[in-house]
ChimeraX commands (.cxc) that place a marker at each C-alpha (Angstrom):
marker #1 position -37.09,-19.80,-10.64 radius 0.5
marker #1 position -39.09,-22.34,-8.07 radius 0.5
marker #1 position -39.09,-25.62,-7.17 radius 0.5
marker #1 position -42.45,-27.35,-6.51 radius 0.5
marker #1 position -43.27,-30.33,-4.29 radius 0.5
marker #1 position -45.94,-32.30,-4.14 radius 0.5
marker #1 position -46.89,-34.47,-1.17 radius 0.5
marker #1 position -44.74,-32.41,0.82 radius 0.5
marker #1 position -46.28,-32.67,4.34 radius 0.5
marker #1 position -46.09,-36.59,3.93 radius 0.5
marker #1 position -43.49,-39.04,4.26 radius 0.5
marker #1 position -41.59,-38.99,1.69 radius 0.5
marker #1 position -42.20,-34.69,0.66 radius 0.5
marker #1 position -40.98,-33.79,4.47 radius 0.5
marker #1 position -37.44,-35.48,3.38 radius 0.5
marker #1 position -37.69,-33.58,0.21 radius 0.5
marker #1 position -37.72,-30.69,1.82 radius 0.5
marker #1 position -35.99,-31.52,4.57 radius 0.5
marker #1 position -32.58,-31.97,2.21 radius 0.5
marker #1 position -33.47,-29.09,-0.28 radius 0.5
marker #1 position -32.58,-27.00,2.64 radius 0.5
marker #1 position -29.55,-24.81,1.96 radius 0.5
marker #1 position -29.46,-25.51,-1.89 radius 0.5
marker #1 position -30.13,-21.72,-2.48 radius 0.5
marker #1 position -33.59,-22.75,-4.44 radius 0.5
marker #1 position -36.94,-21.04,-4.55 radius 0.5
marker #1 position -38.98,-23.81,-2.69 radius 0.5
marker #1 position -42.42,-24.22,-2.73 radius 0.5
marker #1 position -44.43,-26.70,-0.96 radius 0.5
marker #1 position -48.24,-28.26,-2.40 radius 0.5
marker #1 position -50.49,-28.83,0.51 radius 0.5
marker #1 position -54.22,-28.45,0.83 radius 0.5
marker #1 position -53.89,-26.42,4.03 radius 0.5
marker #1 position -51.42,-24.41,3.62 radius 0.5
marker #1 position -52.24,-22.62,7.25 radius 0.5
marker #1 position -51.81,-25.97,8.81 radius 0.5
marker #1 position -48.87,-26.89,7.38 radius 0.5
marker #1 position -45.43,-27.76,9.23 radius 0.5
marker #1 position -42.83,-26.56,6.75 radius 0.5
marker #1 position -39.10,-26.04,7.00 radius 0.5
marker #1 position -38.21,-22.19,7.37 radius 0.5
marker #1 position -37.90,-20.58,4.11 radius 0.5
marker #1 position -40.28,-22.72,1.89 radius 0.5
marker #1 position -43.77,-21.00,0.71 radius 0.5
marker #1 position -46.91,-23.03,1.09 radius 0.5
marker #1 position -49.07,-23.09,-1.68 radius 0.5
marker #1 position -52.77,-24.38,-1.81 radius 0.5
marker #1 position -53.71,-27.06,-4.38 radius 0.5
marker #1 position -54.84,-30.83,-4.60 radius 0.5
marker #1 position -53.61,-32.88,-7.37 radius 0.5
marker #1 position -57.52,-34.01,-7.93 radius 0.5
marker #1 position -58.23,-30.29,-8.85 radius 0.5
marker #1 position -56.50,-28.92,-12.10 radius 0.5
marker #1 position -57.00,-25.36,-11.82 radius 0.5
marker #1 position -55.42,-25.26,-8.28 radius 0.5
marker #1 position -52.45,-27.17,-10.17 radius 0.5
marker #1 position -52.23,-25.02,-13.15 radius 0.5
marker #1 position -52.50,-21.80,-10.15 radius 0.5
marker #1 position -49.32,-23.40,-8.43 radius 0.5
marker #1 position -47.51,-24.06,-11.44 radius 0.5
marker #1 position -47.36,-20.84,-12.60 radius 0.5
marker #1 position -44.06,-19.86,-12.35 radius 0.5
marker #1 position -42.21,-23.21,-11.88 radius 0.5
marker #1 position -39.24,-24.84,-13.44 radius 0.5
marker #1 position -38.53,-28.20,-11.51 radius 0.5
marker #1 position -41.48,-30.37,-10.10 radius 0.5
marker #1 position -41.12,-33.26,-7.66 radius 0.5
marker #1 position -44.01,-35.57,-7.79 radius 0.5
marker #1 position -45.47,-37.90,-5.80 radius 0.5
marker #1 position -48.89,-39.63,-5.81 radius 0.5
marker #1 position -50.06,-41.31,-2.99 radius 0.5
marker #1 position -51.78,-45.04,-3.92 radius 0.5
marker #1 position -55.42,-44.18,-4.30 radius 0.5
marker #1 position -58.04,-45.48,-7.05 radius 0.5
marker #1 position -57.24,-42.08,-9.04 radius 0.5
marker #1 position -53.36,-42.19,-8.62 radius 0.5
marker #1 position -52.64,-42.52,-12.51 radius 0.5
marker #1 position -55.24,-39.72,-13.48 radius 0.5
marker #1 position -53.79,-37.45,-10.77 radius 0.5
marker #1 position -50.21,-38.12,-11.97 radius 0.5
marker #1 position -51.24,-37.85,-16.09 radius 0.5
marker #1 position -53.07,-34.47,-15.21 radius 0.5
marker #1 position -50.12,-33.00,-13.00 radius 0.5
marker #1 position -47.64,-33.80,-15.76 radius 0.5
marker #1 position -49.54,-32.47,-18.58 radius 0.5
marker #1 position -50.21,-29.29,-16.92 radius 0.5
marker #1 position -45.75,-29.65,-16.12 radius 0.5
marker #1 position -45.29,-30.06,-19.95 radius 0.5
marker #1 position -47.77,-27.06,-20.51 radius 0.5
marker #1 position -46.26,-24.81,-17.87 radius 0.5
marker #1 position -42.80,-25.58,-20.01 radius 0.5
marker #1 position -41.02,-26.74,-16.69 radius 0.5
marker #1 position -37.86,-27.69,-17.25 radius 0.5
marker #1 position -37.37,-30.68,-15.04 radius 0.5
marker #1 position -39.16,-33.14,-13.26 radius 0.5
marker #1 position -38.64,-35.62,-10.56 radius 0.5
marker #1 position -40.99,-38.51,-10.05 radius 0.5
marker #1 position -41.37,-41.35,-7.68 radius 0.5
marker #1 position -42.30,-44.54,-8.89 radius 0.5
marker #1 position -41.86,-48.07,-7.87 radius 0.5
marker #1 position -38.87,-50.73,-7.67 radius 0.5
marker #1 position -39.50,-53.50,-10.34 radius 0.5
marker #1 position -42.35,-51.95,-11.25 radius 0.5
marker #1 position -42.90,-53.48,-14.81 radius 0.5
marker #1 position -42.55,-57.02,-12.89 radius 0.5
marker #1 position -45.23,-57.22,-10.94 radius 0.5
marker #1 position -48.18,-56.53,-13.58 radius 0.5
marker #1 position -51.68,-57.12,-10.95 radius 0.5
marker #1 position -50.83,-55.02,-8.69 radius 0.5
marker #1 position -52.91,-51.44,-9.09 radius 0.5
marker #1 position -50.59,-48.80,-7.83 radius 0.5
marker #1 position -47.57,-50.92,-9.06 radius 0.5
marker #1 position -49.23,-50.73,-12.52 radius 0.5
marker #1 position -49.96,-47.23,-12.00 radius 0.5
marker #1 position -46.77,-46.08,-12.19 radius 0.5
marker #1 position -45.37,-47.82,-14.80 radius 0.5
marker #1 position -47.68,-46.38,-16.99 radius 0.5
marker #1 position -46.28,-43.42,-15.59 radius 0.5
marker #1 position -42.88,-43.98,-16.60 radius 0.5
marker #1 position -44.24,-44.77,-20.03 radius 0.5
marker #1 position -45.92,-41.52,-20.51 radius 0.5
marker #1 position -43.06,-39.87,-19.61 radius 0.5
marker #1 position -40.61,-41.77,-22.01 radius 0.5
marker #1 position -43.19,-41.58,-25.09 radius 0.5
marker #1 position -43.14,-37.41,-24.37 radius 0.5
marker #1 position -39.54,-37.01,-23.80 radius 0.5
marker #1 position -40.32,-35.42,-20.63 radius 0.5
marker #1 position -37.14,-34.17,-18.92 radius 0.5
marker #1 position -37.76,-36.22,-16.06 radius 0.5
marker #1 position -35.71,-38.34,-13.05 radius 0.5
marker #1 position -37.41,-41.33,-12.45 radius 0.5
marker #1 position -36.68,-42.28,-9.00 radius 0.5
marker #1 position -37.86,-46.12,-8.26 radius 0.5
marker #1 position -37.89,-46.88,-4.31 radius 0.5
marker #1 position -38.15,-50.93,-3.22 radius 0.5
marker #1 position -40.40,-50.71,0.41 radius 0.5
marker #1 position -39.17,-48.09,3.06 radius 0.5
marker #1 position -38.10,-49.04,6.05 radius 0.5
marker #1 position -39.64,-46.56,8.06 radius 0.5
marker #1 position -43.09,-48.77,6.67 radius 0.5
marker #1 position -42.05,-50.91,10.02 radius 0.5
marker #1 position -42.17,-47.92,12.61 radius 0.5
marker #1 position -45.70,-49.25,12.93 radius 0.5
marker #1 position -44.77,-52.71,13.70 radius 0.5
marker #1 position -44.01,-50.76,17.42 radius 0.5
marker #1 position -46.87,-53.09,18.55 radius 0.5
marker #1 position -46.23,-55.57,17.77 radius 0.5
marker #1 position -42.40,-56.21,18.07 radius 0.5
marker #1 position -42.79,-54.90,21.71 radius 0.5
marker #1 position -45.77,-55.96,22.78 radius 0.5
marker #1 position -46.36,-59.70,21.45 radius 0.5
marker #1 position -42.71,-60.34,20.13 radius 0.5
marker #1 position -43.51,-60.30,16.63 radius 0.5
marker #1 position -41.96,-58.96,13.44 radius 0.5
marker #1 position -45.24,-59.02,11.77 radius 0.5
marker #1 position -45.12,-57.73,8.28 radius 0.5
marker #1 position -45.89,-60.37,5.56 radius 0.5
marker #1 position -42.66,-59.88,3.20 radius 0.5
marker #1 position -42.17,-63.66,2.83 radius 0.5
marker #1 position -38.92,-65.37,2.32 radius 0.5
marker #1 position -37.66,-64.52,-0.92 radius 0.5
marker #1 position -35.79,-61.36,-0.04 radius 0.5
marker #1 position -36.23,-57.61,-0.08 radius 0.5
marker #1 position -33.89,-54.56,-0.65 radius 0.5
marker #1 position -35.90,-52.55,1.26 radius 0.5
marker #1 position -34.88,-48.22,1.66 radius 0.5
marker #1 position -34.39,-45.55,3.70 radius 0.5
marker #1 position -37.11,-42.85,3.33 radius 0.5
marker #1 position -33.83,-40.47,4.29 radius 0.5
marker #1 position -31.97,-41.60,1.37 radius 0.5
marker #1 position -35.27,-41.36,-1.02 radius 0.5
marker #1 position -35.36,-37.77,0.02 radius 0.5
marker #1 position -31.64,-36.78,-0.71 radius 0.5
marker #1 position -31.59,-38.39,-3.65 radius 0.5
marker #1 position -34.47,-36.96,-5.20 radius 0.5
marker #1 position -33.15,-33.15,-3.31 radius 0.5
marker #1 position -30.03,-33.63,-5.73 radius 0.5
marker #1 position -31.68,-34.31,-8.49 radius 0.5
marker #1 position -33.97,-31.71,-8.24 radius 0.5
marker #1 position -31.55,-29.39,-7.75 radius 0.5
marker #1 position -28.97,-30.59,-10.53 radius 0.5
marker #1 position -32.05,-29.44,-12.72 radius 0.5
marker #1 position -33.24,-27.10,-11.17 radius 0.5
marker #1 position -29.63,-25.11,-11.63 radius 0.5
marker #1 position -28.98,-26.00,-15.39 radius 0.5
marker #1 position -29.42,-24.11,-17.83 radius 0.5
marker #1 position -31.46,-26.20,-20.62 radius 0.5
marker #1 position -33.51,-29.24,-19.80 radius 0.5
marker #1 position -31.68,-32.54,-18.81 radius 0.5
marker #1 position -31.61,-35.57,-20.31 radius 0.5
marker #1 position -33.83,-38.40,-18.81 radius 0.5
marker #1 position -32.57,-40.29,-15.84 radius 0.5
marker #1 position -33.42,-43.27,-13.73 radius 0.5
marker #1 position -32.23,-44.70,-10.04 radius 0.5
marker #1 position -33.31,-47.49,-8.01 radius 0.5
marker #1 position -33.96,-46.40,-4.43 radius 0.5
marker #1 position -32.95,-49.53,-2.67 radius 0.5
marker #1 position -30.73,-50.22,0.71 radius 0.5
marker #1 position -27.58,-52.63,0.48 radius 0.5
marker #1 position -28.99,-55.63,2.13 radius 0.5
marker #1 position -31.30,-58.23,0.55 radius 0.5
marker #1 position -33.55,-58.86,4.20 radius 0.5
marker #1 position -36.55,-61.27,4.39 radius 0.5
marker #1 position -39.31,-61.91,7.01 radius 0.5
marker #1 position -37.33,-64.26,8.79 radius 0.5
marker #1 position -34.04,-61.93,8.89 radius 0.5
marker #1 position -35.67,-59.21,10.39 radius 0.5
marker #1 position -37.32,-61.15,12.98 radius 0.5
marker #1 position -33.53,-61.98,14.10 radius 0.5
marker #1 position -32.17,-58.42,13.19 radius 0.5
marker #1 position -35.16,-57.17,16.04 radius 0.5
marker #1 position -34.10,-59.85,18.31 radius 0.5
marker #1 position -30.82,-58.83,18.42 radius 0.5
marker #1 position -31.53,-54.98,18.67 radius 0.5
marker #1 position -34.70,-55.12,21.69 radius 0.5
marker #1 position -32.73,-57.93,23.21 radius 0.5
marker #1 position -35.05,-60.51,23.82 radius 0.5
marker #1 position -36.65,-63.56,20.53 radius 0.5
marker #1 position -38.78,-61.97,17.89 radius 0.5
marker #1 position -40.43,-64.46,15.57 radius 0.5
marker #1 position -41.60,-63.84,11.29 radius 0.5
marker #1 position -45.27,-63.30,11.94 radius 0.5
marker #1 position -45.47,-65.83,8.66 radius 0.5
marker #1 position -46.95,-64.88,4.82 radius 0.5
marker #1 position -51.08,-65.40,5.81 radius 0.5
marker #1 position -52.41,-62.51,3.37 radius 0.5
marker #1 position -55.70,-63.02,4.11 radius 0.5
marker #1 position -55.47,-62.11,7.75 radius 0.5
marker #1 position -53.08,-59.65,6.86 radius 0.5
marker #1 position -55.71,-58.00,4.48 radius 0.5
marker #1 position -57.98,-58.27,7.09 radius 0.5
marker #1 position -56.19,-56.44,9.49 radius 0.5
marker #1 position -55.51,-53.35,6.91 radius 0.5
marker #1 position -59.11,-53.33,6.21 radius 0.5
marker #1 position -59.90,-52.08,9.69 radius 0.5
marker #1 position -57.85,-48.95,8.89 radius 0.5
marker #1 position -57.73,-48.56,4.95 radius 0.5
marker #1 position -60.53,-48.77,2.46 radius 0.5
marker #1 position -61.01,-52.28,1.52 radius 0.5
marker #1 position -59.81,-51.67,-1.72 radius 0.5
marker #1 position -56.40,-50.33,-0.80 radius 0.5
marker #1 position -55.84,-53.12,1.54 radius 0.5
marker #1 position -56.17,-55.79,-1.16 radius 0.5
marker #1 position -53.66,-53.48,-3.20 radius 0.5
marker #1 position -51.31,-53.92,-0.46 radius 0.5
marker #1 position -52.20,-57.41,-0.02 radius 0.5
marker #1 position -51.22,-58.29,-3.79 radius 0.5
marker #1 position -48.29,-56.79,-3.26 radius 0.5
marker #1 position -47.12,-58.45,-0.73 radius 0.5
marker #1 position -48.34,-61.72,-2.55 radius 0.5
marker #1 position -45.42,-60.60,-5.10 radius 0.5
marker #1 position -43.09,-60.25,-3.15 radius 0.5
marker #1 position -43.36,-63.35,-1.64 radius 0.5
marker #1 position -43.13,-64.69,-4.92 radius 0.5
marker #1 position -40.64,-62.83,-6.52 radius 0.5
marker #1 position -38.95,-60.38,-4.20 radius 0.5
marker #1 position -37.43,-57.17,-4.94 radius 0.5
marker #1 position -33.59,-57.53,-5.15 radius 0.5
marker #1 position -31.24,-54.55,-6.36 radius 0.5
marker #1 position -27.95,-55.34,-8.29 radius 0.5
marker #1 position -24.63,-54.22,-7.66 radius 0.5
marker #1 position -24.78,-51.57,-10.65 radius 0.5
marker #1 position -28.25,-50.43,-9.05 radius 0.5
marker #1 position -26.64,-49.92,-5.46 radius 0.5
marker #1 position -23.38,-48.54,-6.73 radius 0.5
marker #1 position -25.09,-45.86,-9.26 radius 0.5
marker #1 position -27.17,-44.73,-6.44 radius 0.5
marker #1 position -24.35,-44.48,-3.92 radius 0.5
marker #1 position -23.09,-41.99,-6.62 radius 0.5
marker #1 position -25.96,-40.40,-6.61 radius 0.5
marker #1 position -26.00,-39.88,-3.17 radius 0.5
marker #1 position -22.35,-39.88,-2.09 radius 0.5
marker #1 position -22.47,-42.49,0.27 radius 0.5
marker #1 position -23.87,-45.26,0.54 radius 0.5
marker #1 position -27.31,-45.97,1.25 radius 0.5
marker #1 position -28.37,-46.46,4.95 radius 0.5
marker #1 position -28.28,-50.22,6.31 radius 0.5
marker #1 position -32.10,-51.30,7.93 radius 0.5
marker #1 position -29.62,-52.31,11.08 radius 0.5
marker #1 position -28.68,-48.63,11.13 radius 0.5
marker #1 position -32.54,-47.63,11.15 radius 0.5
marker #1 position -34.01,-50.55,13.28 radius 0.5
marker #1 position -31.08,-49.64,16.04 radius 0.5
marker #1 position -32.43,-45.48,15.67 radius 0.5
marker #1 position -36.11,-46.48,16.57 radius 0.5
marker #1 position -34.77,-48.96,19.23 radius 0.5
marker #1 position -33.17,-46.55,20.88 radius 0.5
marker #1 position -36.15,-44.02,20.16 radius 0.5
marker #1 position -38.92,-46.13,21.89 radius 0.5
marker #1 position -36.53,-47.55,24.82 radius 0.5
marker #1 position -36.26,-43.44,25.65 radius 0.5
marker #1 position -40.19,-43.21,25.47 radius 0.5
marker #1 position -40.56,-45.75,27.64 radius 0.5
marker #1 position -37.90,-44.90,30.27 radius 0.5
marker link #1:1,2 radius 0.2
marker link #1:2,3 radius 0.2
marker link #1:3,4 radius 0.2
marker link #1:4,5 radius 0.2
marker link #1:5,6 radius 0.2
marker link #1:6,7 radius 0.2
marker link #1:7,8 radius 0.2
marker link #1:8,9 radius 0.2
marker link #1:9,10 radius 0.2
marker link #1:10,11 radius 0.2
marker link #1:11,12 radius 0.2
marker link #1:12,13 radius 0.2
marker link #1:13,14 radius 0.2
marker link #1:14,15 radius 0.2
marker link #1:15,16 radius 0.2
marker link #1:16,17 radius 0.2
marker link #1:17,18 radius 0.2
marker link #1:18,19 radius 0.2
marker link #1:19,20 radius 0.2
marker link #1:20,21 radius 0.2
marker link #1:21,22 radius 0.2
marker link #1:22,23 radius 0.2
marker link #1:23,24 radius 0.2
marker link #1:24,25 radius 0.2
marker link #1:25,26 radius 0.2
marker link #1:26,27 radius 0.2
marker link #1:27,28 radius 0.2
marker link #1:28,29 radius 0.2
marker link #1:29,30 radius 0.2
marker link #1:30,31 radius 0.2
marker link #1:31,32 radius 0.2
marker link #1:32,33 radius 0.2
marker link #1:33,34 radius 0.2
marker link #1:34,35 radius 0.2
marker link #1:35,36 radius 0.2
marker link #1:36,37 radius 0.2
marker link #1:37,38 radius 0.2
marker link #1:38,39 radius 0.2
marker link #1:39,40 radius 0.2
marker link #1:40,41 radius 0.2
marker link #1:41,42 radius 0.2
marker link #1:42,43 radius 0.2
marker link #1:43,44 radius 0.2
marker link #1:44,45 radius 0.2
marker link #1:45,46 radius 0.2
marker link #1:46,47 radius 0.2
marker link #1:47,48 radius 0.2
marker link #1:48,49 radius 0.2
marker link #1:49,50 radius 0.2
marker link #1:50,51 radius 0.2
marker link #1:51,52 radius 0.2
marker link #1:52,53 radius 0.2
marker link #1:53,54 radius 0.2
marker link #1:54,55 radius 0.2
marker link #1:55,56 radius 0.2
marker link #1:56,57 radius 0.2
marker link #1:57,58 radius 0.2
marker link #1:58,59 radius 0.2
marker link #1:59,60 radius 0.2
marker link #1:60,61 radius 0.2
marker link #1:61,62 radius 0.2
marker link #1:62,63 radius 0.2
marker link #1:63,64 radius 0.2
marker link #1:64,65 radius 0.2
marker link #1:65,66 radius 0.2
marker link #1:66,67 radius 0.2
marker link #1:67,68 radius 0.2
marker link #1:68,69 radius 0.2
marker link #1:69,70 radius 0.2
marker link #1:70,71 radius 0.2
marker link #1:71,72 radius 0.2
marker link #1:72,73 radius 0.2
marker link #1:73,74 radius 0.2
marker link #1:74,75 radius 0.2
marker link #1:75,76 radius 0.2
marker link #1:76,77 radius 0.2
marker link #1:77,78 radius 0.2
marker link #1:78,79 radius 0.2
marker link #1:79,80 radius 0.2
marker link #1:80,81 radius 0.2
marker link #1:81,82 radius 0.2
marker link #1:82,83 radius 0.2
marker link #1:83,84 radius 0.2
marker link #1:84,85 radius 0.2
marker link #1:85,86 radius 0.2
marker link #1:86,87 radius 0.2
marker link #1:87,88 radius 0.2
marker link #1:88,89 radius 0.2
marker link #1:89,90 radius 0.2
marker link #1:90,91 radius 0.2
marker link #1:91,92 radius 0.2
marker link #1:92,93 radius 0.2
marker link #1:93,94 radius 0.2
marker link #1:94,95 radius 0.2
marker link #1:95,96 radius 0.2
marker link #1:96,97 radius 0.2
marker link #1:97,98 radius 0.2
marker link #1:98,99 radius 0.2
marker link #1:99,100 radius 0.2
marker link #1:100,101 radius 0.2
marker link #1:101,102 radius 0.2
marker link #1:102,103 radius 0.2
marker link #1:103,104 radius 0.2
marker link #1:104,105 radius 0.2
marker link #1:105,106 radius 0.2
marker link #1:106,107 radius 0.2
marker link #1:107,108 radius 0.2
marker link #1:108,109 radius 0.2
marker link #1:109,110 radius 0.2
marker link #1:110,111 radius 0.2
marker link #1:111,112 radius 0.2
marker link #1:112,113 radius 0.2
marker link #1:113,114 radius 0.2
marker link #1:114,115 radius 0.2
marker link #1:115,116 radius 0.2
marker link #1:116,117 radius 0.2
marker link #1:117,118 radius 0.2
marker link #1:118,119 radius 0.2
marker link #1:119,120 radius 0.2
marker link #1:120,121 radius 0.2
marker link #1:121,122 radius 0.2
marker link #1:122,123 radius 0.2
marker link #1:123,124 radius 0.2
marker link #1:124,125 radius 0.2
marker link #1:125,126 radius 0.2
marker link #1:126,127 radius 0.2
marker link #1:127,128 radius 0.2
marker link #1:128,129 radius 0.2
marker link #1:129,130 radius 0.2
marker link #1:130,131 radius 0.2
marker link #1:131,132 radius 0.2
marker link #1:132,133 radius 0.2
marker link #1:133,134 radius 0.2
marker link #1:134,135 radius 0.2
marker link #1:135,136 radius 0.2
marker link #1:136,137 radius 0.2
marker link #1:137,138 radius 0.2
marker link #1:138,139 radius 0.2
marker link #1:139,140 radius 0.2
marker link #1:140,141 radius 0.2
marker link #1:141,142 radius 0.2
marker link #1:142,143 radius 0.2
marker link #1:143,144 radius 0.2
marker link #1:144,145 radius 0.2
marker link #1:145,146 radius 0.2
marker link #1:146,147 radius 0.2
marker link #1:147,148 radius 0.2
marker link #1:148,149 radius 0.2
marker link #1:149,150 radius 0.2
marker link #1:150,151 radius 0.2
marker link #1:151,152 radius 0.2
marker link #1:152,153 radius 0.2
marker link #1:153,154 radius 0.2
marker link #1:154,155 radius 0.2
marker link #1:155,156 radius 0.2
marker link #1:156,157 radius 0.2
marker link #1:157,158 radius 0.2
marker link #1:158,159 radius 0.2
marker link #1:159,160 radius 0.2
marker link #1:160,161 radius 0.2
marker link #1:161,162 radius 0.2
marker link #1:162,163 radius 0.2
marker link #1:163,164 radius 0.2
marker link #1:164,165 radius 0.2
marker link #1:165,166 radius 0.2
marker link #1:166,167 radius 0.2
marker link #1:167,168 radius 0.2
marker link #1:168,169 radius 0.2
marker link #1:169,170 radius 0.2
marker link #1:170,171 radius 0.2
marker link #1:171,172 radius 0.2
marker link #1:172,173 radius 0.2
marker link #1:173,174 radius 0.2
marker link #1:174,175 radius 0.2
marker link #1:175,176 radius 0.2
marker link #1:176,177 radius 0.2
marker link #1:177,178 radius 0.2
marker link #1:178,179 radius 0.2
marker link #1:179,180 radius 0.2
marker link #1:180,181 radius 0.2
marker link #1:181,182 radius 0.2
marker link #1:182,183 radius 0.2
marker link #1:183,184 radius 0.2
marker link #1:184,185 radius 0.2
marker link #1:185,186 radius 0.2
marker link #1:186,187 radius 0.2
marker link #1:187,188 radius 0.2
marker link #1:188,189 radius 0.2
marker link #1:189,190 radius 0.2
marker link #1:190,191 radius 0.2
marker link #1:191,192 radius 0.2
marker link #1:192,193 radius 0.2
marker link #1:193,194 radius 0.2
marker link #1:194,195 radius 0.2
marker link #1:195,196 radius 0.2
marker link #1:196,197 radius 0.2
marker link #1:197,198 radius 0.2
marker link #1:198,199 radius 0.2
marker link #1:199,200 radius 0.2
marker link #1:200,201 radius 0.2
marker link #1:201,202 radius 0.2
marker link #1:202,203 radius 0.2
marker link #1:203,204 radius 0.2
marker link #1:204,205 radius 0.2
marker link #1:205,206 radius 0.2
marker link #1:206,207 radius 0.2
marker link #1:207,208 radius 0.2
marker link #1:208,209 radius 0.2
marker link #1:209,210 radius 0.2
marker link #1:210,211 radius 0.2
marker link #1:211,212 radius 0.2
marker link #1:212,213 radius 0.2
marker link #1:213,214 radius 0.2
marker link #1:214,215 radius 0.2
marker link #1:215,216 radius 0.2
marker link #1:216,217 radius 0.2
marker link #1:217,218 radius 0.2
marker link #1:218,219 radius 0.2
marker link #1:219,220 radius 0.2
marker link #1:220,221 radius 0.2
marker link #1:221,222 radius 0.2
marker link #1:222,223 radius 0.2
marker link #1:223,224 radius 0.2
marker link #1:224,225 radius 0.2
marker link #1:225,226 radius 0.2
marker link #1:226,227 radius 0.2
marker link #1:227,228 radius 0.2
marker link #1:228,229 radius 0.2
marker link #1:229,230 radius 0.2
marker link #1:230,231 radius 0.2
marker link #1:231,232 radius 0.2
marker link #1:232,233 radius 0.2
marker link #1:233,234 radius 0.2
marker link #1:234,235 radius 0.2
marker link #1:235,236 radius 0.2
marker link #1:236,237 radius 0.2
marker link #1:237,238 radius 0.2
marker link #1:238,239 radius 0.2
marker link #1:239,240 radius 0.2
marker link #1:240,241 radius 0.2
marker link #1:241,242 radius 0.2
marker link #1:242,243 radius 0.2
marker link #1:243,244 radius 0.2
marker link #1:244,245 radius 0.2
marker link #1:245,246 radius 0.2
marker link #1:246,247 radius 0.2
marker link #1:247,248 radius 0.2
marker link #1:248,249 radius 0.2
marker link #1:249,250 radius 0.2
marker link #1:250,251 radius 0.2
marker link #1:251,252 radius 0.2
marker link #1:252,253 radius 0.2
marker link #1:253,254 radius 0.2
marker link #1:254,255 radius 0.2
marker link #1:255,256 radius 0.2
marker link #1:256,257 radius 0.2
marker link #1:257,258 radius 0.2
marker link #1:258,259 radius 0.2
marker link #1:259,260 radius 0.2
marker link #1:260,261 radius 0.2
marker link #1:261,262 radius 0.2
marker link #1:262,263 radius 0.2
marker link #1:263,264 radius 0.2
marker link #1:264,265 radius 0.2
marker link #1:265,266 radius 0.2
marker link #1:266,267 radius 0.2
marker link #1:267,268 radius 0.2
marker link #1:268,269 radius 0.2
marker link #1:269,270 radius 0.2
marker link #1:270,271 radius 0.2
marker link #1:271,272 radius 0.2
marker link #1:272,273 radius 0.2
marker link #1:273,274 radius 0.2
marker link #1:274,275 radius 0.2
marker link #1:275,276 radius 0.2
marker link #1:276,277 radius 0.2
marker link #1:277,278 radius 0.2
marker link #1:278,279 radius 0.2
marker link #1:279,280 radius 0.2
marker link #1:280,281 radius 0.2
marker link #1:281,282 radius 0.2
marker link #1:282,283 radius 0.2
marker link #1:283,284 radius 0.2
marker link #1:284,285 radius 0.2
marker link #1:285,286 radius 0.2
marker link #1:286,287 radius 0.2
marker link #1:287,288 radius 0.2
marker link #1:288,289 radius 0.2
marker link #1:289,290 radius 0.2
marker link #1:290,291 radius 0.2
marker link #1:291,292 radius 0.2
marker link #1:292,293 radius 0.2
marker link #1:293,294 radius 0.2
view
């Protein structure tokens, strides 16, 4: 029997893959071009777009454990309803799905929302599903290169309350071993849910210092101005992502995102270990640019 993922050329599919390697599964990999595809040796490309049903109901055919992952457009939630239903009609027998950390608190923001109903859809139908909740990945800030090196600014708008912010690494292991916990039992599992989160509560302010001390010179917290910040994502994103993002950030501000003990522990079960430290990551792509430059 096969494994299917979805998304798996992007950023969070390529760790997918990336740790399924070596646990003796069928792999299969969605992608709209399947000829242009960089995949790990051993997985099979298969065509389909989770807007088109029929190419979903083509690669499902033969399937027993799905990984799934919408990216935040307009149509996530019908591309996510219409991939599971076709799941539940292919009989698979286990499903992995990424949502969103605190989801359910932060009610106006779109692909936030999205995914909670989600979660709901797949709780009303039983679905045999792992529910894997990530807080913001820390590999978001590998585009802060700019700015952190060039004007000395750490310049994403998190606020002050405090963030438990992940490793896209540890998203992708996790959801590997769940995967493949279904994908090698017998009958359908019960439902399951982690929170993806790292073990440090950081804000806007503590990673300005956290850079300092790893490029070796002052960073300063670009501050919490959302408009310019929407503004800026406009210039690269449609408009109406950008105020998605914006309103997110707007929450957590507000609110934050902070994991509990029992939420770190369980997932360092999960996982076997425990889940990488920002400092760990921010030191990695230190080192990574200094080289680039040199």
């Amino acid at each position: 029997m096969t494994i299917l993922v979805t998304g798996a050329t992007g950023t969070v599919g390529s760790k997918v893959l990336h740790f399924l390697n070596g646990g003796g599964a069928d792999v299969r990999a969605l992608t709209r071009s399947p000829d242009k595809a960089k995949l790990p040796a051993g997985v099979t490309a298969v065509q389909g777009d989770l807007g088109d049903v029929d190419s979903i109901r083509a690669a499902m055919n033969g399937v027993s454990t799905l990984f799934l992952v919408v990216g935040n457009t307009t149509d996530e939630l019908s591309k996510a309803m219409l991939t599971l239903n076709v799941a539940r009609d292919a009989k698979v027998k286990g499903i992995v799905y990424l949502s969103v950390f605190k989801g359910e608190d932060y009610a106006d923001v779109p692909h936030f929302a999205s995914k909670v109903v989600i979660e709901r859809m797949i709780e009303v139908y039983d679905l045999p599903a792992t529910i894997l909740r990530p807080c913001y990945f820390f590999q978001n800030d590998a585009q802060q290169k700019d700015a952190l090196l060039t004007h000395s600014v750490y310049g994403m708008p998190i606020g002050r309350t405090g963030l438990s912010l992940v490793d896209t690494r540890d998203i992708g292991e996790a959801a590997a071993k769940e995967l493949l916990r279904r994908e090698q039992s017998a009958t359908p599992l019960p439902r399951e849910r982690y929170a993806l989160v790292g073990p440090d509560v950081l804000t806007g302010p503590d990673l300005a210092a956290l850079w300092s001390r790893q490029l070796g010179y002052p960073i300063t917290y670009g501050g919490d101005d959302l408009a310019a910040f929407e503004q800026s994502l406009r210039a690269v994103i449609p408009n109406s992502r950008a105020y998605d993002i914006a309103i997110m950030m707007r929450r957590y501000q507000i609110d934050g995102a902070i994991a509990s003990t029992a939420e770190i522990e369980k997932l360092t079960g999960l996982l076997g270990h425990p889940p990488r430290s920002y400092s760990d990551f921010a030191r990695e792509l230190a080192a990574a640019w200094k080289s680039i430059q040199a």
